[in-house]
N, CA, C and O of each residue as an XYZ file, in Angstrom:
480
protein
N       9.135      7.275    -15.257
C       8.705      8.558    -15.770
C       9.760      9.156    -16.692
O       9.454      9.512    -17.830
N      10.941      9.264    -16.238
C      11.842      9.738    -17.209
C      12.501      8.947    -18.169
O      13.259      9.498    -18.967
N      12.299      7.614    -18.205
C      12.321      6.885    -19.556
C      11.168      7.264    -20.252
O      11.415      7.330    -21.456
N       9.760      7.598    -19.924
C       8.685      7.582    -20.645
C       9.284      8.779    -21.692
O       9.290      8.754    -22.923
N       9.944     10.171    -20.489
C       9.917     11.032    -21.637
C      11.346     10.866    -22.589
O      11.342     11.046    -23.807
N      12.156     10.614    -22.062
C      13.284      9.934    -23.534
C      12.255      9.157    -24.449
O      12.462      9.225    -25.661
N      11.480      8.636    -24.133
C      10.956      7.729    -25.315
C      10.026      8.510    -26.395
O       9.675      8.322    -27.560
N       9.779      9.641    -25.227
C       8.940     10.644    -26.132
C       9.537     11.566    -27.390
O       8.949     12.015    -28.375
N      11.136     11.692    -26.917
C      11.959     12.323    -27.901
C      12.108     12.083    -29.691
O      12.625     12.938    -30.409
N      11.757     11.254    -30.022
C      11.794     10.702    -31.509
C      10.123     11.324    -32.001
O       9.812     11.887    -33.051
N       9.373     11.017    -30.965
C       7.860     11.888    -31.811
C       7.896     13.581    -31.656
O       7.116     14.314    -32.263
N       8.600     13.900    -31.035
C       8.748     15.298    -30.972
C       9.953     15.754    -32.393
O       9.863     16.670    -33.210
N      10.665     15.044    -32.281
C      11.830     15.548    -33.012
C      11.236     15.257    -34.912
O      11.441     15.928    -35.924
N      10.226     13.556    -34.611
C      10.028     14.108    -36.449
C       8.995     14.685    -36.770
O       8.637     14.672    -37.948
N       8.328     15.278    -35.875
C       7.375     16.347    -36.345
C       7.941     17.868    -36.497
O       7.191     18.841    -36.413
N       9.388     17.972    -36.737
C      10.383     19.004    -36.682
C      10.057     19.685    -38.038
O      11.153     20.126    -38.385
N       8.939     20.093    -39.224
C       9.401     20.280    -40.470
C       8.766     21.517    -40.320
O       8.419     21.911    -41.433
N       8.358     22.570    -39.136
C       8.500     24.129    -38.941
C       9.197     24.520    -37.953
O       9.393     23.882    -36.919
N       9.583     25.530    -38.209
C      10.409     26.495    -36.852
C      10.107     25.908    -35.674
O      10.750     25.066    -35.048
N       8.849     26.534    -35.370
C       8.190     26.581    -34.147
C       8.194     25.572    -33.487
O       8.416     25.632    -32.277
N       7.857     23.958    -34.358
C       8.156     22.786    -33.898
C       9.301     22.443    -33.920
O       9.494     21.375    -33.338
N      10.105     22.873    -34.326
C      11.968     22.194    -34.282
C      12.274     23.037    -32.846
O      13.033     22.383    -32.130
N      11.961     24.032    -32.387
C      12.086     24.713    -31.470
C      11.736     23.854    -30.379
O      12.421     23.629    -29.381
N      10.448     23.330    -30.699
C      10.035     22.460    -29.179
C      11.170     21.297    -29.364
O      12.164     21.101    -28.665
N      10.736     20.612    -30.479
C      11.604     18.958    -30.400
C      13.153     19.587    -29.679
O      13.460     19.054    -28.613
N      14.087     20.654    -30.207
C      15.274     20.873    -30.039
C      15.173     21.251    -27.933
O      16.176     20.892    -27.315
N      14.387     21.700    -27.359
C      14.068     22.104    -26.285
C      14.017     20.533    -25.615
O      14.805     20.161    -24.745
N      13.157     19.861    -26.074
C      12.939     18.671    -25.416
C      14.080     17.748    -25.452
O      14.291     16.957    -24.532
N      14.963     17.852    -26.699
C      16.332     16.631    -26.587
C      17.618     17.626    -25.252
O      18.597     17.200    -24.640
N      17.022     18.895    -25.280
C      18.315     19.446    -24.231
C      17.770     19.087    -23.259
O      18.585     18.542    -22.515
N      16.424     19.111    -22.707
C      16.169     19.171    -21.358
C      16.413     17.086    -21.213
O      17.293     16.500    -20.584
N      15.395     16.538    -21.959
C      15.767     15.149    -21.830
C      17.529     14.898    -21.914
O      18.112     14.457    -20.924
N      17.928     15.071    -22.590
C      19.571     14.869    -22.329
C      20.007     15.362    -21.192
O      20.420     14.343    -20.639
N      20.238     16.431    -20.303
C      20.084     16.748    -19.028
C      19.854     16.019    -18.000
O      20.662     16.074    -17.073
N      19.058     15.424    -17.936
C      18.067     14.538    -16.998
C      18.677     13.775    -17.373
O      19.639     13.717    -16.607
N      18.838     12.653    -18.562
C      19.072     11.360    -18.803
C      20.648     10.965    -18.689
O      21.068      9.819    -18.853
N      21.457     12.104    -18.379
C      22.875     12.011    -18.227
C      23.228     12.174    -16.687
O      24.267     11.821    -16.129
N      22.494     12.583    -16.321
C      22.467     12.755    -14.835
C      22.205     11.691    -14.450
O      23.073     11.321    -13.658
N      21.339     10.874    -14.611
C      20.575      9.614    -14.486
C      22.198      8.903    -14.621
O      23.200      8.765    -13.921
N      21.870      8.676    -15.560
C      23.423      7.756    -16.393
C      24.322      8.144    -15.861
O      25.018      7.139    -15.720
N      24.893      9.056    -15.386
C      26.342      9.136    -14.719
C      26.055      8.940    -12.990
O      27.075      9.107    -12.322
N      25.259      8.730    -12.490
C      24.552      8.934    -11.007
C      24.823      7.382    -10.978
O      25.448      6.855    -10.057
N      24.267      6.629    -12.139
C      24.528      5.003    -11.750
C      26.200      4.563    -12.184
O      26.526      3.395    -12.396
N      27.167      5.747    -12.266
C      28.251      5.302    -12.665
C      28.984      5.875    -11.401
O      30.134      6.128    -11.760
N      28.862      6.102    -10.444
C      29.243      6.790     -9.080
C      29.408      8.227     -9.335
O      29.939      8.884     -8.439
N      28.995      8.894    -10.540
C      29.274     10.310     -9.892
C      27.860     11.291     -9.951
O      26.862     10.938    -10.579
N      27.938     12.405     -9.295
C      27.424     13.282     -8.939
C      27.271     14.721     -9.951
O      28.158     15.569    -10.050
N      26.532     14.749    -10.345
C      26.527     16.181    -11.337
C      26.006     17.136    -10.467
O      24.997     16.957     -9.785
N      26.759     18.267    -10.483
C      26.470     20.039    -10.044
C      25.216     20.377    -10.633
O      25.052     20.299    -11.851
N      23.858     20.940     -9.445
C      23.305     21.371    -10.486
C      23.339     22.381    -11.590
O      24.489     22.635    -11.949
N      22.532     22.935    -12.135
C      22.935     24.071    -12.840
C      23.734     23.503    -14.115
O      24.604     24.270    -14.528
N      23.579     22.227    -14.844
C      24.321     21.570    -16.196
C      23.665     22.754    -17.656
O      22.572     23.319    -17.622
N      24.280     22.821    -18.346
C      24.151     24.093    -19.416
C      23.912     23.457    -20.836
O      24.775     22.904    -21.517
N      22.665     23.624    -21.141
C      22.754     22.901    -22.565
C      22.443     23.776    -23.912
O      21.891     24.872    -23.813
N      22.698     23.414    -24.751
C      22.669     24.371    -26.087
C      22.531     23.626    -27.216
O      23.085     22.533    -27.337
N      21.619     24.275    -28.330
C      21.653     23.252    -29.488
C      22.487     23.980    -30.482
O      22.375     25.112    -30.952
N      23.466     22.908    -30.704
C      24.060     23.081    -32.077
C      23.712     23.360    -33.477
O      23.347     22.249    -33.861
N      23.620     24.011    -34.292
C      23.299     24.105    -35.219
C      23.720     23.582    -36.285
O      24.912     23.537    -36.588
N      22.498     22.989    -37.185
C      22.605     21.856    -37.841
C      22.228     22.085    -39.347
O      21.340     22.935    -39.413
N      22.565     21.663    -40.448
C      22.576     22.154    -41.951
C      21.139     21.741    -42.217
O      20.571     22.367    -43.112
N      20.363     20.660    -41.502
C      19.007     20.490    -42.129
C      17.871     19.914    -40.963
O      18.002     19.842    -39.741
N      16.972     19.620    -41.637
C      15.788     19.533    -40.505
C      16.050     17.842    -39.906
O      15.463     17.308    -38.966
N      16.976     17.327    -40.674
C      16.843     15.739    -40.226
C      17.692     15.906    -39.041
O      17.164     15.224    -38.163
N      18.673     16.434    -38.611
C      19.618     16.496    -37.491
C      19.253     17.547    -36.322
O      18.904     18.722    -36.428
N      19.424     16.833    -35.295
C      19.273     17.840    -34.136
C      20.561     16.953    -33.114
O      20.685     15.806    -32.685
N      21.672     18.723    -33.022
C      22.552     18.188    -32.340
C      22.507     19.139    -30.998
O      22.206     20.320    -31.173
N      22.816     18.640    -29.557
C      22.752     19.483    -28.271
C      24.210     19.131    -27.480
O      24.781     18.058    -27.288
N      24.467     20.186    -27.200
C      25.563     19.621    -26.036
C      25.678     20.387    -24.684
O      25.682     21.613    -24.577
N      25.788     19.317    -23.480
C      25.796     19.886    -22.764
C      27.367     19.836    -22.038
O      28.349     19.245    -22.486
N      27.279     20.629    -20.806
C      28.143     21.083    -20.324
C      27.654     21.587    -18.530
O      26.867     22.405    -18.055
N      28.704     20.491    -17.924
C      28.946     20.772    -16.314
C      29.705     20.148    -15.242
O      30.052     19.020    -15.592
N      30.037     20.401    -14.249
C      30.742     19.319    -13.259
C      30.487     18.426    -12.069
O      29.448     18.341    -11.413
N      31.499     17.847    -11.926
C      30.386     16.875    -10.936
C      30.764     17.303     -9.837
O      31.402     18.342    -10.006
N      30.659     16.912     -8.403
C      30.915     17.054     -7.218
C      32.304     16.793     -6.965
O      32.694     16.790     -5.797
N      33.065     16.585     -7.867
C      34.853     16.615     -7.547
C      35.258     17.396     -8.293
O      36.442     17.216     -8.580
N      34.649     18.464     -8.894
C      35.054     19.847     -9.825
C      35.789     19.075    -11.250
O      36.653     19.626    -11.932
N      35.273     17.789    -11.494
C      35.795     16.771    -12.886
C      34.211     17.418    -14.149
O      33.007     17.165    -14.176
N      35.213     18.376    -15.060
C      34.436     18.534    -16.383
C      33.238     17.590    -16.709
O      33.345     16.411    -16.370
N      32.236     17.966    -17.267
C      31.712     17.192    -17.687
C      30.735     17.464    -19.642
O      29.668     18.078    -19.656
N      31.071     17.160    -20.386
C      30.520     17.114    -22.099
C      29.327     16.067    -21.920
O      29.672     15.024    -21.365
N      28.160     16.146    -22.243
C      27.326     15.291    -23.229
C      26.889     16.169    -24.354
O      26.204     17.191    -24.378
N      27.509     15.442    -25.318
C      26.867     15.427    -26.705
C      25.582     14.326    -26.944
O      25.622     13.120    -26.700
N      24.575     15.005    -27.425
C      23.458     14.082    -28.285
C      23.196     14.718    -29.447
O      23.139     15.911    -29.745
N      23.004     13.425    -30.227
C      22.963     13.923    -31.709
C      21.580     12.831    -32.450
O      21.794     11.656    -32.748
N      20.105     13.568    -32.655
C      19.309     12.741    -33.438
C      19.488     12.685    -34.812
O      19.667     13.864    -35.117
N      19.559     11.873    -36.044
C      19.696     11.674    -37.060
C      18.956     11.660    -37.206
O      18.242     11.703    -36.204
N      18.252     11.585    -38.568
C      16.652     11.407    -39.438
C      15.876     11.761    -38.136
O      15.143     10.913    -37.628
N      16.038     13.128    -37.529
C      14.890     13.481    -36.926
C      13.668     14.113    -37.329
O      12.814     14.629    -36.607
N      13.695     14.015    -38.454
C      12.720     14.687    -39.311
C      11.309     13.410    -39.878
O      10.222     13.652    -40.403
N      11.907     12.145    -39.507
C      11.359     10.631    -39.757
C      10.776      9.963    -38.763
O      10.878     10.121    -37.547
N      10.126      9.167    -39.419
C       9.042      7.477    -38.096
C      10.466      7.229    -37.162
O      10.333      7.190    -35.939
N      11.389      7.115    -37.572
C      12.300      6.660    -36.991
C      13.653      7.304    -36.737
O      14.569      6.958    -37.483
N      13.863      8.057    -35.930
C      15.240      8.739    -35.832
C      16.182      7.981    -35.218
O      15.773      7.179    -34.378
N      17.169      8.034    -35.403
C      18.197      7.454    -34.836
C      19.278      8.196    -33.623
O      19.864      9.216    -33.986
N      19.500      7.738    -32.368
C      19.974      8.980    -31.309
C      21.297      8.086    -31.343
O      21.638      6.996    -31.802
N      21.967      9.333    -30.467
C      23.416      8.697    -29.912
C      24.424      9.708    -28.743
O      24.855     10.852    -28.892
N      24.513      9.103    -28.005
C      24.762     10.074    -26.382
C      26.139      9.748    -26.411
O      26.524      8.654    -26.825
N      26.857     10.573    -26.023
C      28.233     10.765    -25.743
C      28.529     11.352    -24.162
O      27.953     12.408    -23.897
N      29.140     10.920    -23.396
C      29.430     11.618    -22.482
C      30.990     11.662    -21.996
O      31.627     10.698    -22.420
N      31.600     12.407    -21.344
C      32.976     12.357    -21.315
C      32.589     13.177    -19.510
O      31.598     13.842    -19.207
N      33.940     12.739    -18.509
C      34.157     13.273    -17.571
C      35.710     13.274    -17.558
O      36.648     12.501    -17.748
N      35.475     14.510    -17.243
C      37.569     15.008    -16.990
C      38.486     14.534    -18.504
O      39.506     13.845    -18.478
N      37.774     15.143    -19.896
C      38.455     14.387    -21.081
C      38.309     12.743    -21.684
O      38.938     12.103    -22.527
N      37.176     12.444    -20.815
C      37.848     11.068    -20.530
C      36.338     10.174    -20.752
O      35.533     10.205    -19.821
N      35.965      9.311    -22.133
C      34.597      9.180    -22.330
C      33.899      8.068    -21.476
O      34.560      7.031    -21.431
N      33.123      8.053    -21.026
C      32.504      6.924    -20.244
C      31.112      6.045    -20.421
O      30.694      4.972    -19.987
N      30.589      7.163    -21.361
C      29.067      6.646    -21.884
C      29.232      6.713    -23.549
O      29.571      7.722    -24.168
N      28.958      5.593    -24.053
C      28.265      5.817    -25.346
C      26.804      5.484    -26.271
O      26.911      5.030    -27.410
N      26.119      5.624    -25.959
C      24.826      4.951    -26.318
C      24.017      5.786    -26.926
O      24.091      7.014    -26.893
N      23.048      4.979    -27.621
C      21.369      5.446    -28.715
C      20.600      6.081    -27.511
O      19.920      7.050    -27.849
N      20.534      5.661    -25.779
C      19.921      6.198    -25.202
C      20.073      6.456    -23.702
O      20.547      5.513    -23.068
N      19.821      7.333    -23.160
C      20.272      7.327    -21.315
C      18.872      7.230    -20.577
O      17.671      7.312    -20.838
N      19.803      6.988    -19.400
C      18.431      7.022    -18.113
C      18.095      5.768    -18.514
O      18.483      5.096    -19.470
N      16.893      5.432    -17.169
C      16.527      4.296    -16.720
C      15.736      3.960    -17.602
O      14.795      4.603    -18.066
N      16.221      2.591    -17.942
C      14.600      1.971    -18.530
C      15.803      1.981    -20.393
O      15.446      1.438    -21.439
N      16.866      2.602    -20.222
C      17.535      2.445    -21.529
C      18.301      1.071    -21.847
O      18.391      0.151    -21.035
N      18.582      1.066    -22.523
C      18.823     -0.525    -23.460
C      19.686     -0.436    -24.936
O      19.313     -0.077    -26.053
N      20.701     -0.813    -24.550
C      21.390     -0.296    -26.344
C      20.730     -1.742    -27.152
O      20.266     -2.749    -26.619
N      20.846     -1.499    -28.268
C      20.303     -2.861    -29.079
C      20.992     -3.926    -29.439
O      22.182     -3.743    -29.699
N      20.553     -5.002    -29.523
C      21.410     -6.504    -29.042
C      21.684     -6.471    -30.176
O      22.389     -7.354    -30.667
């Protein structure tokens, strides 16, 4: 289920070319990034606090949608994910997840959560 909706993120994001819809797509990469980092750091032994804080960055044009979140895990260790879609405005956007715990990066990938796959 929650790979289905990461997968859903690229049709939301290039139908981004009004407000109203960049509003949803930008809503859907915070909440999917949320979920999908939790996911992803849960299979790396740690534990995220609930209550993780996400926000979209603001971006010079309709092709980019950048979010970052922010929270800690169950050993009070910081936690950053950055996601950033490129040509989200296109058939094809391009993603890329960053995550860092305590300064310190541990994830880098096009996608999180189960069912993700970086490309061979």
């Amino acid at each position: 289920m929650k790979a289905a909706a990461l997968a859903l993120i690229p049709l939301l994001l290039m139908t981004a070319c009004e407000d109203p819809v960049r509003k949803v797509s930008e809503s859907s990469l915070r909440n999917a990034t949320a979920r999908g980092a939790s996911d992803e750091l849960r299979g790396l032994g740690y534990t995220i606090r609930p209550g993780m804080r996400c926000r979209t960055l603001s971006a010079d044009t309709l092709s980019v949608v950048r979010v970052q979140c922010v929270g800690r895990t169950d050993r009070d260790e910081p936690v950053r994910v950055d996601a950033v879609a490129y040509r989200a405005n296109s058939p094809h956007p391009l993603q890329e997840y960053v995550i860092t715990v305590n300064g310190r990066e541990v994830v880098r990938r096009p996608c999180l959560g189960q069912g993700c796959q970086d490309p061979e």
